[in-house]
N, C-alpha and C positions, 0 to 999 in steps of 0.2 A: 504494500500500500504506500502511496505517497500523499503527502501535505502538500497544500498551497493557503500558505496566508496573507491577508490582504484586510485592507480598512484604517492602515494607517494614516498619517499625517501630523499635519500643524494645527495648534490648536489651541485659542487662549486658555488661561488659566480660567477653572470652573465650568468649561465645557464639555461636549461628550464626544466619545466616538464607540465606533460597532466596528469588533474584527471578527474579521469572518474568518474559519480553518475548512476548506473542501478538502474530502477524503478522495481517494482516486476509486477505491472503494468500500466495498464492507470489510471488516479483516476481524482476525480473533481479538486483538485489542480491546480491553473491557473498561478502560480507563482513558479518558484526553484529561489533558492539562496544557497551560498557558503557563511560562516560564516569562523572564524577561531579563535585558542584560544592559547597563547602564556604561559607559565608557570607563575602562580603569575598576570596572565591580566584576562580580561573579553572580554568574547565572544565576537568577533568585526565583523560585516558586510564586506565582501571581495565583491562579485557581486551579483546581479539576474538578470533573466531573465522570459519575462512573456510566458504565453502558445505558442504563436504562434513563440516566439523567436528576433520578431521584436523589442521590446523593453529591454531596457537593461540598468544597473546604475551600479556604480563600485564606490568604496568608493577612497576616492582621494589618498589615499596612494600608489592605486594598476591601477588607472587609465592612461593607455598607454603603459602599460606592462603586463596585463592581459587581458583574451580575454576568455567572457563565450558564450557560445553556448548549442543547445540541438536539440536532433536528436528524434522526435516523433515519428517515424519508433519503434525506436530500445529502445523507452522511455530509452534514455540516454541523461546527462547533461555534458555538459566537462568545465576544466578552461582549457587554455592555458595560463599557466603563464613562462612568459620571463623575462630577464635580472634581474635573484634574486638577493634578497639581503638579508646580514644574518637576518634583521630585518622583514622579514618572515617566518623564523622559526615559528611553530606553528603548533597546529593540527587543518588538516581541517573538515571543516563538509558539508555537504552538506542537504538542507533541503529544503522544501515542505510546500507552504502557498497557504490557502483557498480565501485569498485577493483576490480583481481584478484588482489590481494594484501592482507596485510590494515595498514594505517595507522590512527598513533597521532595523527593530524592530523585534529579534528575537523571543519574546514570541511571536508575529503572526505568525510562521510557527509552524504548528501542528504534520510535521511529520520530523524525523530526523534520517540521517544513525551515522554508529558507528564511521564514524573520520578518517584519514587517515593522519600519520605523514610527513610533510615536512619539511629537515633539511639543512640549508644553510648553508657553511663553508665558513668562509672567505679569 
């Protein structure tokens, strides 16, 4: 399976944006997550969500302003992320783990799209 993510951009402070993650298909992966990676940081856990969608964890930073979802139909993941702040600048990733639960430990997702920049202005 491969990722493709997209939705990023510019964006003032306190506004939103929607990334989208398209699967190329269905695959055993039970688990997506959004990671993100900040220039000079280390790849940090932003959400997941597990196959069925019901379950969901959001790293505290982004918890109440971000909103992951995923649409099986259409093997698509989305953030909705609200009320940015410059200190989410970063580029996102969106990834795919064989877990059965869902982990904030990126070396467990096996599969990864190419990244998608979002740039907050203050």
């Amino acid at each position: 399976v491969q990722l493709q993510a997209s939705g990023g951009g510019l964006v003032q402070a306190g506004g939103s944006l929607r990334l989208s993650c398209a699967a190329s298909r269905t695959s055993s992966n039970n688990v997506m997550g959004w990671f993100r990676q900040a220039p000079a940081k280390e790849r940090e856990f932003v959400a997941g969500i597990n196959w069925n969608g019901v379950d969901t964890m959001y790293s505290d930073s982004v918890k109440g302003r971000f909103t992951i979802s995923r649409d099986p139909i259409k093997n698509t993941m989305y953030l909705q992320m609200s009320s940015l702040k410059p200190e989410d600048t970063a580029v996102y990733y969106c990834a795919a783990s064989r877990k059965s639960s869902i982990t904030t430990v990126y070396s467990q997702y096996n599969v990864w799209g190419q990244g998608t920049q979002v740039t907050v202005s203050s």
